[in-house]
Each structure stands twice: as C-alpha cells, then as structure tokens.
C-alpha positions in Angstrom: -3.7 26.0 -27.5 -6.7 23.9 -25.7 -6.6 22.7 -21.7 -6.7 19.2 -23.0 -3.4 19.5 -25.6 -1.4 21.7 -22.3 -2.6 18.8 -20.0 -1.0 15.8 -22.5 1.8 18.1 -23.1 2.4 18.3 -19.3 2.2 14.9 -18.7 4.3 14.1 -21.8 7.2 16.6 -20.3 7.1 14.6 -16.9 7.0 11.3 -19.0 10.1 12.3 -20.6 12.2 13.5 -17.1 11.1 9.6 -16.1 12.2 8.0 -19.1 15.7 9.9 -18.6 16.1 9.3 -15.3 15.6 5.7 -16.2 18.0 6.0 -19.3 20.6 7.3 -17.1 20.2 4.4 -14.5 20.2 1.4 -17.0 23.5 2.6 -18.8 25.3 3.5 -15.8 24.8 -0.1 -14.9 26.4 -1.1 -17.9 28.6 2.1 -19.1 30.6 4.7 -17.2 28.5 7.9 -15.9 29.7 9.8 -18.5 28.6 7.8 -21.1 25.0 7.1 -19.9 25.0 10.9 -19.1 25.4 11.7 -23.0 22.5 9.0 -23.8 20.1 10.4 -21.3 20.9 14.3 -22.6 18.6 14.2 -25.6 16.1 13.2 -23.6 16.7 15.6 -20.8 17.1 18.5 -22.9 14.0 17.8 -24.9 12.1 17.6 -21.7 13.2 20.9 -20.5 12.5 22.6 -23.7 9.1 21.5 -23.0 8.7 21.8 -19.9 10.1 26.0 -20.8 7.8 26.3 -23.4 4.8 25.3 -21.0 5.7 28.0 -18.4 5.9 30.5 -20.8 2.3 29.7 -22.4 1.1 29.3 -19.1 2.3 33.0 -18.6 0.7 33.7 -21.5 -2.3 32.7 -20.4 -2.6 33.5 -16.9 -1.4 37.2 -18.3 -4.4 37.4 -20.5 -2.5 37.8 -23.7 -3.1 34.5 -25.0 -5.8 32.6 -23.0 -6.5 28.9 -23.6 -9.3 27.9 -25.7 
C-alpha cells in the first residue's frame, strides 16, 4: 500500500464517521432513535472496519513487516 492510498483511505474512514453522525441526526428528526440508529449502522460499521483495517497496516508498517511503498 502507498502513503498517498493510506492518507485517502484515512480521510475517507473520517468522512464516513461524519456522514453517520449526520445520518443519525437527520432521521432522528424525522424518525424515532431507533430507527435512525439502524440507518446510520451501515455506515458506522463500515467506517470502523476501516478505520480497523488502517491500524492494523499501520502496525504493519511501523513493525517493519510490511512498510509502505
């Protein structure tokens, strides 16, 4: 993996915790909280999956078994 494709990917993962948050806060406003809780979860959980899988290439790579190129 490059600096530049970790960097978008970073700043995609923290694009996606917004765009829940703002998920959640829209369709509470219109829904109950449990409703806008189950539309903002895809979103959520995607963002954490990324935001895992960057911590544990950034291990990776500050370990020195598999430096960025």
């Amino acid at each position: 993996m490059r600096h530049q494709t970790y960097g978008k990917l970073a700043v995609l993962a923290f694009a996606l915790v917004l765009v829940s948050f703002v998920i959640l806060g829209f369709t509470r406003a219109i829904v109950g909280f449990r409703t806008a809780r189950l539309l903002a979860a895809p979103t959520t959980l995607l963002a954490a999956s990324l935001v895992c899988l960057l911590f544990v290439r950034g291990l990776l790579a500050w370990s020195g078994l598999r430096p960025l190129e």
